[in-house]
N, C-alpha and C positions, 0 to 999 in steps of 0.2 A: 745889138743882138736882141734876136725877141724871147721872150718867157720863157717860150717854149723851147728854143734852142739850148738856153742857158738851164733848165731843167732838165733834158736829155744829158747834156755834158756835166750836171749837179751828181746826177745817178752813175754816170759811166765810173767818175771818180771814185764814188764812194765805196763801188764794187771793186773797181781796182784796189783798191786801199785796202780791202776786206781781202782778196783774193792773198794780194802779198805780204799785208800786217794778220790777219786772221783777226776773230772775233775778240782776243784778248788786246789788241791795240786800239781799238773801239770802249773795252773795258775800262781801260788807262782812266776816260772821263771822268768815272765818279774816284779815282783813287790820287791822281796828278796834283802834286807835287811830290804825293806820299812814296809812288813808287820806286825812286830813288833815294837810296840809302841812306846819301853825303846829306838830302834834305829834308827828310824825313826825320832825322835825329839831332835835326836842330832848334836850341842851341845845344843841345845834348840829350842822350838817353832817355836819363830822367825827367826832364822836361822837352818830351817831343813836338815842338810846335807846327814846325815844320810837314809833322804827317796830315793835319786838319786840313781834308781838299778843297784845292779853290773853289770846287763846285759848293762846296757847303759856305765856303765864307763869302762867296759869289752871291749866291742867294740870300744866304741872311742878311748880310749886309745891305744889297740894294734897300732890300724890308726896310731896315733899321733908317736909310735914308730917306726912303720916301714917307716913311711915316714921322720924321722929325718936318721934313721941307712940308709936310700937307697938315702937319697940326694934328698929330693922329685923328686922323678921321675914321678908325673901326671904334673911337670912342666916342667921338660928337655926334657923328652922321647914323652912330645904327639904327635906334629909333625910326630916322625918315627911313633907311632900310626897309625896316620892319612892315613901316604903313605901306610903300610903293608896292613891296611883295604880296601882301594885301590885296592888292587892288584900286585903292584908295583914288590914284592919279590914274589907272587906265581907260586910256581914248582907245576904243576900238578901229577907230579910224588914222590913228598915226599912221606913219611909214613902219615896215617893218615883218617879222614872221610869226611870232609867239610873245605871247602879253609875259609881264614881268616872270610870272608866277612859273611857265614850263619855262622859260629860259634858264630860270632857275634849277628846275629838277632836270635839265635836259642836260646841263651843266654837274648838279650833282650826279645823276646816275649813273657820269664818266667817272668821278672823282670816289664817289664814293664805291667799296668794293675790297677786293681782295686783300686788300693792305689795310683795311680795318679790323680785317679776321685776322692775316695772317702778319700784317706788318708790326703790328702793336705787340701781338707774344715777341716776335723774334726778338725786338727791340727789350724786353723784359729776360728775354731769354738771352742775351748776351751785356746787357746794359743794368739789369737790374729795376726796381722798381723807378725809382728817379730818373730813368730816361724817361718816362711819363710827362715828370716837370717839362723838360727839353721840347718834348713835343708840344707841351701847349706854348713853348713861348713861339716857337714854328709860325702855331696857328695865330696868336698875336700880331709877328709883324707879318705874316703872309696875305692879314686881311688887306694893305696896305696894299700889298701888292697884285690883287684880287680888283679891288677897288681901281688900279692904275689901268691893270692890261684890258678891262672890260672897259671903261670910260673912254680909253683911245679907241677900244676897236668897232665901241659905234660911232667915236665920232669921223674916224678913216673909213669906215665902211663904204661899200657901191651898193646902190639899190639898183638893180638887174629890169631890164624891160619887163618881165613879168612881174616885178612889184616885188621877188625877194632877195633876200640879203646877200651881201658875199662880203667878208670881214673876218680879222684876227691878225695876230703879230705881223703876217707880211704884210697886207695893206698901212697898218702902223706906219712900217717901217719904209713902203716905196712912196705914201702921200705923205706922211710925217715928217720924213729926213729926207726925202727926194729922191729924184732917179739916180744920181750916183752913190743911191745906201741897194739899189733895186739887187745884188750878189747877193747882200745881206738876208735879204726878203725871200729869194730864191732858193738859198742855204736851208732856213728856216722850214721852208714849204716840204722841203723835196725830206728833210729829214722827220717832220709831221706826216706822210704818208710813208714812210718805211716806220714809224714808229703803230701807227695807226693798225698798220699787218699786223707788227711783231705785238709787243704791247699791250695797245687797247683791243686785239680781236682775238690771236693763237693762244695765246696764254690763257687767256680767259677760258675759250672752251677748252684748252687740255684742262685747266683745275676741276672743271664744269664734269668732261667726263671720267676722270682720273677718279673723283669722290662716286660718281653714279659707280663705274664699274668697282670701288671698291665696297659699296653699299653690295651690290648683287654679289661678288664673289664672297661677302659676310655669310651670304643666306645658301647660294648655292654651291659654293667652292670654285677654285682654281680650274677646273676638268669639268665642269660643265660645255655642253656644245655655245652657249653665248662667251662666256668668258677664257674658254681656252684660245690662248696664244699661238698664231700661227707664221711660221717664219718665211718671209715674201722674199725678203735680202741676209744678207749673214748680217746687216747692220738695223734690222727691223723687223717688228715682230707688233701683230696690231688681231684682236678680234674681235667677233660678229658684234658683242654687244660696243665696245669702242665704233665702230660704222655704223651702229645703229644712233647711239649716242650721238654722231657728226652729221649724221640727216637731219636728223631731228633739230641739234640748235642751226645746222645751217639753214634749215628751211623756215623755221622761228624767226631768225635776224632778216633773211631774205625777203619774208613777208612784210615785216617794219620797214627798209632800209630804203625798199626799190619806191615806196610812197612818198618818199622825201622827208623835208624836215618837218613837216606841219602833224602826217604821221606820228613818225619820232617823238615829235613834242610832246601829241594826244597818247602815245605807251607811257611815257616817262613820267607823266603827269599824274600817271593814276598808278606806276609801276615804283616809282622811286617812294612814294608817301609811304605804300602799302609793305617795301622789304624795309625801309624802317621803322616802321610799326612792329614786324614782327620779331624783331631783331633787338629793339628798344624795351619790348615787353620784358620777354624772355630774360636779361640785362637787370632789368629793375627789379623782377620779383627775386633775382638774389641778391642783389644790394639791399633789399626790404628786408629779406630774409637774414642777411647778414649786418644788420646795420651796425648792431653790436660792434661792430669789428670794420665800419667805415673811418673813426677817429683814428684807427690802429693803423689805416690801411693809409691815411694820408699824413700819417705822418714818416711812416715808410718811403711814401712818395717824395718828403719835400728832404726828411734828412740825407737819403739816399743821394741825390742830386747835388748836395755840395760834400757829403760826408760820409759816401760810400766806405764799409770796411776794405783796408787795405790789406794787412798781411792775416788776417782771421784764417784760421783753417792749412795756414803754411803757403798760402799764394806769393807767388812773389811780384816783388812789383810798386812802386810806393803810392801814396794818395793820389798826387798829381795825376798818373797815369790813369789811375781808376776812375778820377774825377771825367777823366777827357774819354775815356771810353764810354761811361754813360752818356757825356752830352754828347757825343758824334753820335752815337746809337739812335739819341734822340731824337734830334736833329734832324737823320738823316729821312729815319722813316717817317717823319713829321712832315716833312717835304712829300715824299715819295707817295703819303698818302690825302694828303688836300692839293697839291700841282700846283703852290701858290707861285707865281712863277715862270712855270712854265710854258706858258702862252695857249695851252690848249682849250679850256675853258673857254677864255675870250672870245673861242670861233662862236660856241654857242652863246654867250651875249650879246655877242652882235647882231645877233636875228631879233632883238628885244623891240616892240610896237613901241618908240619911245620919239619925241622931239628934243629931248634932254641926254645926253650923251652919259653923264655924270647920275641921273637916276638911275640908269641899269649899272653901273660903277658901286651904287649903295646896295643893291640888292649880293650884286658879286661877292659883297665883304661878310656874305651870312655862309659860304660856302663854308669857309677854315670853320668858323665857328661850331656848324653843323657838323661836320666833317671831325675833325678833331676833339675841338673844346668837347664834344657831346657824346660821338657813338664811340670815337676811339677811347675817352675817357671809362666809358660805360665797359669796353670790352675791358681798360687795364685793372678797373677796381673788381671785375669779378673773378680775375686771374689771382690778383693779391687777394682777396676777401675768401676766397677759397682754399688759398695757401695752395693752387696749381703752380702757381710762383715757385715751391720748391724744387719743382721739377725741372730747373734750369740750372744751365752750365755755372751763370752769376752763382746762383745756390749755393752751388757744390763746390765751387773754387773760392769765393770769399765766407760761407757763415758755414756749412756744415759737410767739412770733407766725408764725413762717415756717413751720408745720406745714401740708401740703398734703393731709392726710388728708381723708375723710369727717366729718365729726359727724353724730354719733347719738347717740339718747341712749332714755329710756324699754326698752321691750322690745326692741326693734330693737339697742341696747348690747350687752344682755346674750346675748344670740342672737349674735353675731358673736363675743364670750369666750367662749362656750363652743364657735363653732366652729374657733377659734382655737387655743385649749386642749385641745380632741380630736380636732385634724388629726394627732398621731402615731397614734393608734388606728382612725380612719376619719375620713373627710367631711363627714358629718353630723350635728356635735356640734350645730347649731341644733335640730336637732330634736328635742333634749330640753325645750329650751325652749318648743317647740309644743306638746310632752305637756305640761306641766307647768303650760303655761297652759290647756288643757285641763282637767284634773283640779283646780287650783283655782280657778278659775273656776265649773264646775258645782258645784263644795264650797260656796265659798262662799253659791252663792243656792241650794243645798237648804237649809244652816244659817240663812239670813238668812230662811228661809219662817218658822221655828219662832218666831223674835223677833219678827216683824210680826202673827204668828200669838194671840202671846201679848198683846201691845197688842191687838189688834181684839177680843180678849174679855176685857180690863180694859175699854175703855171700853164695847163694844155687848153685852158677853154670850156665851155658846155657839152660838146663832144666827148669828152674825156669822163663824166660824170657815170654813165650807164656803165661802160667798161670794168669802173673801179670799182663799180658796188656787188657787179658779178666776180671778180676776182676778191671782193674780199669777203663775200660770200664762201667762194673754195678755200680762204685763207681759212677760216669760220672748221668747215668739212677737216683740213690740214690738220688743226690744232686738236680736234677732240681724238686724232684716231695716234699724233705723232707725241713722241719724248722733246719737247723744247728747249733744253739746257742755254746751247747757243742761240737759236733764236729770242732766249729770253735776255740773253746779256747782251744780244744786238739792241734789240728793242728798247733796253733801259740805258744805253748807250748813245740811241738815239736821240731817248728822251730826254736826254743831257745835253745831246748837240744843238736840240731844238731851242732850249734855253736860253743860251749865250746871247744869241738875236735878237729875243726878245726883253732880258734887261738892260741892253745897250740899248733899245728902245727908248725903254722906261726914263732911265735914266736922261736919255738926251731930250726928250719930251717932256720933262719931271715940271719944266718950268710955264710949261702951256698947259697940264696938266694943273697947278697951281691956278692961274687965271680964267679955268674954266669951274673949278671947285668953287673960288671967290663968286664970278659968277654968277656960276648956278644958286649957292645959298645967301643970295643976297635978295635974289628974289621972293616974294612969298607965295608961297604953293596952294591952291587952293584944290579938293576935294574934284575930281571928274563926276558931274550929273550930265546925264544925258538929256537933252532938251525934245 
């Protein structure tokens, strides 16, 4: 059966499947085994082990294995990281699409985003401060895993008659393990571009216009002719400024996407430095400003994480419980927000100018780091150093039931820490949060075009490439003007599905993965001059 066949009947299924389980059996992914009662509450109640989802012990786990089988390499190896990102080793003339450097931010600008802003409150917002802990050990062993999926997917990659790349989990998975894993490969693909719609493209721009139009109806109300609501369906209601908002980023992404990856690369390059710059400022001058209250804040972080209060405040519920709700908390968004894992970064290192399959594998292993260890960290310490922290449910159910504040939580948390934190310097410290969801937001779904990009010509061909970029252009249009609920839990459901492929990958490769690390740093590396 060819690609293209088995990717037609990939899709027919999953709609059926959708059509007759609906979006909540799609959902099951990130919560199975928990969903079920009898194992959920096992060995009992108070010690529910049984609710912890495979997806979460899926992932950590492979982490924890590959980073014992490869000698933790996000700790030998960052250094060389550091220089290849550099520049240090690039040959302008290897095989390949984008030197170390955009591969990199073409890879961050997917990765980093919305789950920086809004993933880290939630996680603080339900978890407490110590699900921070959680998340950086995420980022620990995810480098590992970072490091694996980029390393294979240039060394499985096809270089295309025109001289560019086509690589990531599937290719892994049909040259790596062979044409009888090629179901696997196709699973993979087909659930990378329904992820790519939903996901990395609708979401984005509904948050994108959702903040614009709540910015304008700030200033000019609800009954303004841009911002009044107007009913198309009894189940939908969208106006002028929402479709003006959906031109706009659609025709923004359109411009980028339809130039290919090299395109891409040259936005990202100069797009991803720049929203964490402004994002990193803003971050540090209230951690400066607070520093006072930085020893305070990490100690919150580390006791919180094994020694969260239990029954403070009449909560009911014991340690154990509270322990396992912060680290799942952590855990989860720690995942959800660096993708170490999930195969989709990979697409975009495989485009790396490299003759060394394992140098763009060290560069991969800065993403969690940047990702996590740095901007998510930067977002949780202004939350707690601001004490916006109180404003959450943890708060109010374990230290202070008599808390009369607001809750908030998601982007709306963090948007009130920062205006909080730079009310001595001006007013409107929210408003860095609006840029910032701005600039990663549209990052993200120009990055996530090049991934879904890449699946539609694994499974349909070069053919297939133009089509997809115009549909997901209207997906782009779709998301700024539509309410996504379901489509959001399709998408993160995808983004689950696509996963499984790819550490059964990992894992089965883990040992050629091993003899090419050996290898590669056995040789000595000398500095690229141009002669």
């Amino acid at each position: 059966m060819t690609k293209k066949k088995a990717g037609l009947i990939s899709f027919l299924i999953i709609i059926l499947v959708l059509v007759i389980g609906g979006v909540s059996f799609f959902d099951t992914v990130w919560t199975f085994p928990g969903n079920f009662d009898f194992i959920a509450n096992f060995p009992s109640s108070d010690s529910p082990i049984g609710s912890i989802p495979f997806m979460v012990i899926a992932l950590l786990g492979t982490g924890v294995f590959v980073t014992l089988k490869l000698g933790f390499p996000q700790i030998r190896h960052l250094w060389h990281g550091l220089k290849v990102t550099r520049g240090v080793y690039d040959n302008p003339d290897d095989e390949g699409d984008l030197n170390h450097f955009r591969a990199l931010t073409t890879a961050l600008s997917a990765t980093v985003g919305i789950g920086n802003i809004a993933g880290v409150a939630t996680a603080l917002y339900y978890g407490g401060p110590g699900a921070l802990f959680w998340m950086w050990v995420t980022a620990f062993f995810g480098t590992s895993l970072k490091y694996a999926e980029a390393s294979l997917s240039v060394k499985y990659r096809d270089i295309l008659p025109d001289g560019s790349t086509a690589g990531g989990p599937m290719y892994n998975i049909e040259k790596g393990l062979g044409q009888n894993w090629r179901w696997l490969a196709v699973a993979f693909a087909s659930f990378a571009i329904i992820c790519s719609f939903a996901t990395g493209n609708a979401i984005q721009s509904f948050t994108v216009s959702d903040q614009i139009y709540s910015e304008v109806t700030a200033v000019v109300g609800f009954q303004h002719p841009l911002t009044i609501k107007h009913a198309i369906f009894s189940w939908f209601e969208v106006s002028a400024q929402q479709v003006i908002n959906g031109i706009f980023l659609a025709a923004t992404v359109a411009l980028v996407i339809i130039g290919g990856i090299k395109r891409i690369g040259n936005v990202t390059g100069y797009l991803a430095p720049f929203m964490a710059l402004i994002y990193f400022v803003g971050a540090m001058l209230i951690i400066v400003a607070n520093y006072q209250r930085l020893g305070e804040s990490f100690q919150l972080i580390f006791s919180m994480a094994f020694n969260p209060p239990a029954e403070i405040a009449g909560a009911a519920g014991g340690t154990f419980l509270v322990i396992l709700n912060t680290m799942m908390w952590g855990i989860k968004r720690g995942l959800y927000s660096n993708e170490a894992g999930q195969g989709s970064a990979a697409i975009a290192h495989s485009t790396a100018k490299t003759t060394y399959s394992v140098r763009e594998g060290t560069v991969a292993m800065l993403e969690p780091f940047i990702d996590t260890i740095i901007i998510c960290t930067l977002t949780g310490l202004v939350i707690i150093s601001t004490d916006a922290w109180h404003h959450t449910q943890f708060y109010v159910s374990r230290i202070d039931a008599g808390f009369t504040g607001t809750l908030m939580n998601s982007s709306i948390l963090t948007s009130y820490a920062f205006k909080q934190g730079l009310s001595w310097l001006f007013p409107y410290g929210d408003k860095i949060v609006t840029i910032s969801v701005l600039l990663f937001a549209v990052s993200t779904a120009i990055s996530w075009s090049f991934y879904g990009d890449r699946a539609a010509h694994y499974l349909f061909g070069q053919k297939a490439i133009l089509p997809y970029k115009w549909i997901y252009v209207i997906f782009v249009f779709i998301g700024a003007i539509a309410e996504l609920e379901a489509v959001w839990a399709f998408g993160d459901a995808a983004l689950g599905f696509m996963t499984f492929p790819n550490l059964i990958a990992i894992i089965m490769l883990s040992t050629v993965l091993k003899k090419m690390t050996n290898t590669y740093f056995s040789i000595k590396h000398e500095p690229f001059i141009k002669k």
